[in-house]
N, CA, C and O atoms as a GROMACS GRO file, in nm:
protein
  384
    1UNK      N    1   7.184   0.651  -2.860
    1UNK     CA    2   7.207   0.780  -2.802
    1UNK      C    3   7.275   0.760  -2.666
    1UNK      O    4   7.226   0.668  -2.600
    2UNK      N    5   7.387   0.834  -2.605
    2UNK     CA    6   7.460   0.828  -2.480
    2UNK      C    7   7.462   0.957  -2.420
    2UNK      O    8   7.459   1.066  -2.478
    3UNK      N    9   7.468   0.935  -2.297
    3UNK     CA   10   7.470   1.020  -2.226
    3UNK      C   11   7.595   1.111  -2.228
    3UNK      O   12   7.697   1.043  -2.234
    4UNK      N   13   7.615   1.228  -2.225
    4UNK     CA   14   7.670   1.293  -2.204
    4UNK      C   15   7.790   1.332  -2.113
    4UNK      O   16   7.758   1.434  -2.051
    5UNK      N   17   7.936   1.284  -2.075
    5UNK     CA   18   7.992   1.282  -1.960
    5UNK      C   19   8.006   1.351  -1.879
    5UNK      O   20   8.053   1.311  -1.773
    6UNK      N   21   7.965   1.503  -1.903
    6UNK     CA   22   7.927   1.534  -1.801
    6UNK      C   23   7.776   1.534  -1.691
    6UNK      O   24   7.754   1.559  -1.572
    7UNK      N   25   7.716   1.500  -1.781
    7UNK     CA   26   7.575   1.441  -1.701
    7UNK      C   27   7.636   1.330  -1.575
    7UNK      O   28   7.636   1.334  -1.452
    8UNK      N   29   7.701   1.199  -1.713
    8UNK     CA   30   7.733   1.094  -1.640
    8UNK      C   31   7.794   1.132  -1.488
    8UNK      O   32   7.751   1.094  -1.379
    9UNK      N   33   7.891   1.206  -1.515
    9UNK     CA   34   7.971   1.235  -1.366
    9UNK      C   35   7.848   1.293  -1.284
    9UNK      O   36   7.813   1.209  -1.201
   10UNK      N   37   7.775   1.402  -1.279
   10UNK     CA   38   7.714   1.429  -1.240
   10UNK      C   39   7.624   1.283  -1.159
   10UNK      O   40   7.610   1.261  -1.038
   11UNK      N   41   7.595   1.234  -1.229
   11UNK     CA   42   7.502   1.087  -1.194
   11UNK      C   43   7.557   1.054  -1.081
   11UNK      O   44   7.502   1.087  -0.976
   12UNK      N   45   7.716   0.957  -1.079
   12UNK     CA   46   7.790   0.964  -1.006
   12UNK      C   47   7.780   0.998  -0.861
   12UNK      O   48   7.762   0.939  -0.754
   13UNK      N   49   7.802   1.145  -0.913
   13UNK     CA   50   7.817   1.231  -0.814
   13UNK      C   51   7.734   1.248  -0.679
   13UNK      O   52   7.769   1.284  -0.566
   14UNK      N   53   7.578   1.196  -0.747
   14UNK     CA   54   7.488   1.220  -0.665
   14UNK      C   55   7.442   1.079  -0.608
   14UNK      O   56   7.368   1.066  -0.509
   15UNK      N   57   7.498   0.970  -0.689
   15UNK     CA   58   7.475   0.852  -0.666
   15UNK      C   59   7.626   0.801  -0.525
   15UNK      O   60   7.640   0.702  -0.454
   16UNK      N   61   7.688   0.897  -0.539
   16UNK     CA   62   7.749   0.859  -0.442
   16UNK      C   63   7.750   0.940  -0.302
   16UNK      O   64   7.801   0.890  -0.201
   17UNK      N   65   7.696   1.060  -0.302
   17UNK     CA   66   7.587   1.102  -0.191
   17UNK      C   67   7.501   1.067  -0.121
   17UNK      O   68   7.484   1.079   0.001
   18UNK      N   69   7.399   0.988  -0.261
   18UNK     CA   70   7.293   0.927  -0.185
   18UNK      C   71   7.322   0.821  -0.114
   18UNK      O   72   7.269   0.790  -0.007
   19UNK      N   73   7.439   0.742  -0.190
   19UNK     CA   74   7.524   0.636  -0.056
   19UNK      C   75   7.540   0.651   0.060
   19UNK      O   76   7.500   0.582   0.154
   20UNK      N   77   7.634   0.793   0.056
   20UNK     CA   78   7.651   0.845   0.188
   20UNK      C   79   7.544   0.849   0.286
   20UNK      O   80   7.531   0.786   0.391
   21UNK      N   81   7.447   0.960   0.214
   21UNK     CA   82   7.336   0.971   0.303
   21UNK      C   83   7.281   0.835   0.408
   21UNK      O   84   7.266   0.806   0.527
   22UNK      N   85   7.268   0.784   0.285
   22UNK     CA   86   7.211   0.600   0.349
   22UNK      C   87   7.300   0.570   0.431
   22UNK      O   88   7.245   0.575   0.541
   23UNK      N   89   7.408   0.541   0.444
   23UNK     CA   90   7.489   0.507   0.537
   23UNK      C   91   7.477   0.573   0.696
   23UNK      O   92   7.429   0.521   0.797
   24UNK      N   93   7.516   0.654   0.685
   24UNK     CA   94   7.487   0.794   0.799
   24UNK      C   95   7.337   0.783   0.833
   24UNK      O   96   7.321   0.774   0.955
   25UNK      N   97   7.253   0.782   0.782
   25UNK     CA   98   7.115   0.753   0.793
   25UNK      C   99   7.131   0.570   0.874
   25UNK      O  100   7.162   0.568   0.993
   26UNK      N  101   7.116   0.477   0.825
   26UNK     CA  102   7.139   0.392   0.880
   26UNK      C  103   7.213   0.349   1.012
   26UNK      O  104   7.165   0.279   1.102
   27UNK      N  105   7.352   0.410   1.007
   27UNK     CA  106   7.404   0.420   1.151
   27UNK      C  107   7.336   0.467   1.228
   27UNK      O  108   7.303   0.401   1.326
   28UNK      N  109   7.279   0.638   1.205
   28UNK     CA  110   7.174   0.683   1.282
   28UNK      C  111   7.074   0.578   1.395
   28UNK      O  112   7.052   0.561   1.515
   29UNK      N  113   7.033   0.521   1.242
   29UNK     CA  114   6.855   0.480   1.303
   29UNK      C  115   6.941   0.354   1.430
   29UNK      O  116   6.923   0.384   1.549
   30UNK      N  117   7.001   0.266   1.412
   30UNK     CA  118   7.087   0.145   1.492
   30UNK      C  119   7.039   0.151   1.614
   30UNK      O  120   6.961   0.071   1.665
   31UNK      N  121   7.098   0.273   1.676
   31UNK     CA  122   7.107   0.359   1.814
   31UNK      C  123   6.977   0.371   1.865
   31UNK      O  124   6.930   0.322   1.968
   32UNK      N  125   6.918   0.455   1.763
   32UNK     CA  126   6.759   0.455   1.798
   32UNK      C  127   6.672   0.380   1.820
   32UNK      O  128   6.591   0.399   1.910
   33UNK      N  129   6.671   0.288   1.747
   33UNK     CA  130   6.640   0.176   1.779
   33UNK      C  131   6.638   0.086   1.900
   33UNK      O  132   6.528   0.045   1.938
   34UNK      N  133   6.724   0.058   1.950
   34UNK     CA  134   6.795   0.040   2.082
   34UNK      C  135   6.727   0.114   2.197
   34UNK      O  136   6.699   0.058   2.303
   35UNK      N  137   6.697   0.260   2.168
   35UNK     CA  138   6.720   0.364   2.247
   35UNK      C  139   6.528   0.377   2.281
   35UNK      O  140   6.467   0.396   2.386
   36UNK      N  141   6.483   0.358   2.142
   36UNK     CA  142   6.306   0.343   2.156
   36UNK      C  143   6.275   0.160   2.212
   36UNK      O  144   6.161   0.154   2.258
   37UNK      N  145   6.318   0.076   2.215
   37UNK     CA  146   6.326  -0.067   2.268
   37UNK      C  147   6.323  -0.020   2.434
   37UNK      O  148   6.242  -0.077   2.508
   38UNK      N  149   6.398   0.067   2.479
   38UNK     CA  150   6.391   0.075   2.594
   38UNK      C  151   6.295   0.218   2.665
   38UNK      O  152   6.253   0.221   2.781
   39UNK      N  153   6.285   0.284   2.603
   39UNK     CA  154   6.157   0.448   2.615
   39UNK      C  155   6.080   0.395   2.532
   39UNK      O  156   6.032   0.508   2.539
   40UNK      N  157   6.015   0.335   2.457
   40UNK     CA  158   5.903   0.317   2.363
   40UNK      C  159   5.783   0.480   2.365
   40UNK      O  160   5.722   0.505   2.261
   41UNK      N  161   5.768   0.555   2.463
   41UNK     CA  162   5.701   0.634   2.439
   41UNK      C  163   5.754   0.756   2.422
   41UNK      O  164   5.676   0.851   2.423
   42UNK      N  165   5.890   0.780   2.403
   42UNK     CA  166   5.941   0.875   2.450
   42UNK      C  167   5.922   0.938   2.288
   42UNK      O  168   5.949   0.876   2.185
   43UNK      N  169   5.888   1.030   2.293
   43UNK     CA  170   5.826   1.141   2.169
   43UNK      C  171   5.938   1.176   2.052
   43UNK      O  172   5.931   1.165   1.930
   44UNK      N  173   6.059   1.227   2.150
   44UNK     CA  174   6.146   1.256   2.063
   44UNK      C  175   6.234   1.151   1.994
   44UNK      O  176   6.320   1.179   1.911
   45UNK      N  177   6.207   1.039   2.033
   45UNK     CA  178   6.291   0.950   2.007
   45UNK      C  179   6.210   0.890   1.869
   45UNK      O  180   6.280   0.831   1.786
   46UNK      N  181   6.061   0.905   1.844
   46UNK     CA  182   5.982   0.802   1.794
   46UNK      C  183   5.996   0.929   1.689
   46UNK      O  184   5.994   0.887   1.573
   47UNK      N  185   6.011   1.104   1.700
   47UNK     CA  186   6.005   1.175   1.550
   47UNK      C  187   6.131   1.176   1.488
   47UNK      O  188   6.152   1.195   1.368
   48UNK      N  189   6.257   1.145   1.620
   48UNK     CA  190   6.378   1.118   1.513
   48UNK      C  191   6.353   0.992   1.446
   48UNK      O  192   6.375   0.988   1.325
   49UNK      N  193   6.316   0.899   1.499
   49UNK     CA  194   6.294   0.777   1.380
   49UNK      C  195   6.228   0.768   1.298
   49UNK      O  196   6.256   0.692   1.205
   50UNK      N  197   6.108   0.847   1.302
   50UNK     CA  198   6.069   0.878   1.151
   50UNK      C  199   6.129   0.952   1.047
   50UNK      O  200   6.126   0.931   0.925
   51UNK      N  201   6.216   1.092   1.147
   51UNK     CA  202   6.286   1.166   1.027
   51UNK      C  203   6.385   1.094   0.956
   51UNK      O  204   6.413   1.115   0.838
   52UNK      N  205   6.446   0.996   1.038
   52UNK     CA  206   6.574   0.943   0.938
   52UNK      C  207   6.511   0.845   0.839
   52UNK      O  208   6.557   0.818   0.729
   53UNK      N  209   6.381   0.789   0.903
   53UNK     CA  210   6.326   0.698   0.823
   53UNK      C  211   6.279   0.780   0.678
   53UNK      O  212   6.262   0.730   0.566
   54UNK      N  213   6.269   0.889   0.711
   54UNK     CA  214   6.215   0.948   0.582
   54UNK      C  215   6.302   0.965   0.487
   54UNK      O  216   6.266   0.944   0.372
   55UNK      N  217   6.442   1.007   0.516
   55UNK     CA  218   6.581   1.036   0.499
   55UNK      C  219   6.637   0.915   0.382
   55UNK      O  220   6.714   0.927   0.286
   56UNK      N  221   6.555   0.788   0.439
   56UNK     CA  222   6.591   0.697   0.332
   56UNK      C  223   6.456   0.684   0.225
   56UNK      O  224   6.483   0.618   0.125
   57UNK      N  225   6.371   0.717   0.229
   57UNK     CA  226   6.253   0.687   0.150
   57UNK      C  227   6.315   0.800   0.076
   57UNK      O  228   6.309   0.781  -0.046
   58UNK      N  229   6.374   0.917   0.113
   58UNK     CA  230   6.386   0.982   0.037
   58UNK      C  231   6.495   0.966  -0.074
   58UNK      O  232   6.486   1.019  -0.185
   59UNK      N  233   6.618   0.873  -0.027
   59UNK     CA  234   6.714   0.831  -0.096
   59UNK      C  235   6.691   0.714  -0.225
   59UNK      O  236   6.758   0.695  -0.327
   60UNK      N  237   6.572   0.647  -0.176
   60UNK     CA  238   6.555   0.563  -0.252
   60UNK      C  239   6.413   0.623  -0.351
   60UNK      O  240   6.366   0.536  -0.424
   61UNK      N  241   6.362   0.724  -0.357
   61UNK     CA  242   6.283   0.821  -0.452
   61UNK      C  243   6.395   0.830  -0.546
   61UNK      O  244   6.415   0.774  -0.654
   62UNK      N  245   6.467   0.917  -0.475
   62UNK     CA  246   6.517   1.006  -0.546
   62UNK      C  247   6.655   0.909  -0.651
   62UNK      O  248   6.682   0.969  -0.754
   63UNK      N  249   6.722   0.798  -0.634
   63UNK     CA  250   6.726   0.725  -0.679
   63UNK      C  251   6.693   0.645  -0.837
   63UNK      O  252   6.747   0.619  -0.944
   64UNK      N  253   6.551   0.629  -0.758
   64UNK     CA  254   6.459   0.559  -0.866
   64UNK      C  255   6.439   0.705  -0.982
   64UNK      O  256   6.415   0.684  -1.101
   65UNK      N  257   6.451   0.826  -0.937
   65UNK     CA  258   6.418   0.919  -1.044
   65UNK      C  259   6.540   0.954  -1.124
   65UNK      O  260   6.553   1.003  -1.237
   66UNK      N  261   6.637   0.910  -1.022
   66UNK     CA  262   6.796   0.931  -1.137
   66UNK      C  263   6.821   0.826  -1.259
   66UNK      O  264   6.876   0.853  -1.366
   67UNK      N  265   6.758   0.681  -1.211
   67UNK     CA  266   6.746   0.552  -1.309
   67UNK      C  267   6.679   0.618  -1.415
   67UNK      O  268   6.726   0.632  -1.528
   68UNK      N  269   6.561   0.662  -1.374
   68UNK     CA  270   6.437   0.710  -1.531
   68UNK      C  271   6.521   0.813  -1.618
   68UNK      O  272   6.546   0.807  -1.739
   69UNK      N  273   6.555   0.897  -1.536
   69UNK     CA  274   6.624   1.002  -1.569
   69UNK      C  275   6.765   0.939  -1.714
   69UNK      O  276   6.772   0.956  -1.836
   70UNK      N  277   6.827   0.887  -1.641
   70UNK     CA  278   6.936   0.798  -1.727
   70UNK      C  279   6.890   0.748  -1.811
   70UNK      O  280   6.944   0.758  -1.922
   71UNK      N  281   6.767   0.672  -1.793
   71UNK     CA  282   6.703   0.595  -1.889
   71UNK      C  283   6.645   0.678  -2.024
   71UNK      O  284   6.643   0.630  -2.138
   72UNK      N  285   6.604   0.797  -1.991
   72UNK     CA  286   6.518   0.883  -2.074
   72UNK      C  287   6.650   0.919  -2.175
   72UNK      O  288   6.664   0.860  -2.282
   73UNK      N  289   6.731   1.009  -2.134
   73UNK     CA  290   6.884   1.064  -2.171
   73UNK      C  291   6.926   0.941  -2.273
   73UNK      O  292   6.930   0.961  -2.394
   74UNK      N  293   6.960   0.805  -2.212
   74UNK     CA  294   7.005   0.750  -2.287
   74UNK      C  295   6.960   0.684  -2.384
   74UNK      O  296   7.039   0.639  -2.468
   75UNK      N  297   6.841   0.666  -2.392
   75UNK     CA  298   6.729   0.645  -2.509
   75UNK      C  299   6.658   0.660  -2.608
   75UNK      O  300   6.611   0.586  -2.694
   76UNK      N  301   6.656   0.817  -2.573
   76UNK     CA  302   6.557   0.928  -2.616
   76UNK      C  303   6.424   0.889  -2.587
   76UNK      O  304   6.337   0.940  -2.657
   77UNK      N  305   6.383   0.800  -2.486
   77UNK     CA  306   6.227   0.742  -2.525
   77UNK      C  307   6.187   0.848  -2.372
   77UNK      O  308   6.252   0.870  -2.270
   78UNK      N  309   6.080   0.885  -2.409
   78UNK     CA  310   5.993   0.910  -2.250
   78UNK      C  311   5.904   0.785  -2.229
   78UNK      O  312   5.860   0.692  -2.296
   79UNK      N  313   5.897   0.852  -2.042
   79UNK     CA  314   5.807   0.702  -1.961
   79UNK      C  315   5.684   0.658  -2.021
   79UNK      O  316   5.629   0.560  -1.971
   80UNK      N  317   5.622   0.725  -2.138
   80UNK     CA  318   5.516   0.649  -2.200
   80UNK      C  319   5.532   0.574  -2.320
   80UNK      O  320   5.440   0.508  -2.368
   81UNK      N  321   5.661   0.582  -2.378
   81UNK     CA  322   5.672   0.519  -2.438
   81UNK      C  323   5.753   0.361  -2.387
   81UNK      O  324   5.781   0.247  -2.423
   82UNK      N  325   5.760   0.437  -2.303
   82UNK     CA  326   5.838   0.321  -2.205
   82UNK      C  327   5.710   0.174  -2.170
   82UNK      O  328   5.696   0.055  -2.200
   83UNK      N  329   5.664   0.243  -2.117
   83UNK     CA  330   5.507   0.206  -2.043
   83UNK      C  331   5.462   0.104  -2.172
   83UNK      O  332   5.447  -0.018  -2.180
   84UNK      N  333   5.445   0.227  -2.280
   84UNK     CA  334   5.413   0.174  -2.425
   84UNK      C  335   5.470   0.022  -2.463
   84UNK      O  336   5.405  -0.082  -2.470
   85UNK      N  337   5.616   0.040  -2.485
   85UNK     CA  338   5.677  -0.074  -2.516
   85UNK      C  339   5.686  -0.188  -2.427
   85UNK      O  340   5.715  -0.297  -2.476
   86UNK      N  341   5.659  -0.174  -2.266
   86UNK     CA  342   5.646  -0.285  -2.192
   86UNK      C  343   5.510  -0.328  -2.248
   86UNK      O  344   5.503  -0.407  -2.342
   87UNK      N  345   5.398  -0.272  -2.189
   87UNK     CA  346   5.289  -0.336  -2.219
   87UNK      C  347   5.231  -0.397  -2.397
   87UNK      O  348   5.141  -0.481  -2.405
   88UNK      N  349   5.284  -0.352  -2.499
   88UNK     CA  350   5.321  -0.434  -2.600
   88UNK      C  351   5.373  -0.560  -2.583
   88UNK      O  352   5.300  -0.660  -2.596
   89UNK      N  353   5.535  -0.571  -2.546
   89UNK     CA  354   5.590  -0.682  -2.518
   89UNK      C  355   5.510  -0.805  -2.400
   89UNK      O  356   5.526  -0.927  -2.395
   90UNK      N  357   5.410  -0.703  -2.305
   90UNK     CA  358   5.363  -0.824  -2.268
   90UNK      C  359   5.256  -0.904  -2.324
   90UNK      O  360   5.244  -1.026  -2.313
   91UNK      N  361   5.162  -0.806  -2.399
   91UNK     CA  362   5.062  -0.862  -2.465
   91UNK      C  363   5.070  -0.977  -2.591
   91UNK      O  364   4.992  -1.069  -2.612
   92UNK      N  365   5.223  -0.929  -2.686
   92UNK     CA  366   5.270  -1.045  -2.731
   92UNK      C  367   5.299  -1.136  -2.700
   92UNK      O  368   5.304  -1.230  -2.779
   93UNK      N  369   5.342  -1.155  -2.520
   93UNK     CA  370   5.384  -1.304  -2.508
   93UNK      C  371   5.250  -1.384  -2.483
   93UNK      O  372   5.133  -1.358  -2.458
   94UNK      N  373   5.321  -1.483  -2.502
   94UNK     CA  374   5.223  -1.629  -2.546
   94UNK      C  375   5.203  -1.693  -2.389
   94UNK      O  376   5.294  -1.715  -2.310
   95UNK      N  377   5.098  -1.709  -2.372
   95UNK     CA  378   5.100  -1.815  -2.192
   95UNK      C  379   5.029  -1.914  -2.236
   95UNK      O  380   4.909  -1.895  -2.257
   96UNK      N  381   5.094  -2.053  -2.261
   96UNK     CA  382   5.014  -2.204  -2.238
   96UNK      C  383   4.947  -2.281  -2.102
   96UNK      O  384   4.894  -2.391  -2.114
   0.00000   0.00000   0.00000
């Protein structure tokens, strides 16, 4: 089963956003960094670095949910069967 091309682009699409984001996010934090090294207490400096920090946790969620996502689409399997077929395959292997 394959995905659909317009899904695919779609994928793409957002996979090359979330690049962006990261990037821009990253330059961001650089500065800040720098900028809390020398204020260490300074308030606003320590919630922008969490927000961007979040900015990427959020890129890399959301990410990991576009992989499953692809994965599901192109498979037809859902994550329990997924789950299913890993933990099969491990129980068959052999350890000496």
């Amino acid at each position: 089963m394959s995905i659909p091309r317009e899904v695919n682009t779609l994928i793409q699409r957002l996979n090359s956003k979330l690049d962006q984001l990261e990037q821009e996010t990253t330059d961001g934090l650089n500065p800040i960094r720098v900028s809390l090294n020398l204020f260490p207490g300074n308030a606003l400096l320590i919630q922008l670095f969490a927000y961007l920090n979040n900015a990427l946790l959020f890129t890399e969620t959301l990410r990991r949910r576009i992989d499953y996502s692809s994965t599901v689409l192109a498979t037809g399997m859902a994550m329990e069967q997924i789950e299913k077929s890993l933990k099969t395959s491990q129980n068959n292997s052999v350890e000496y």
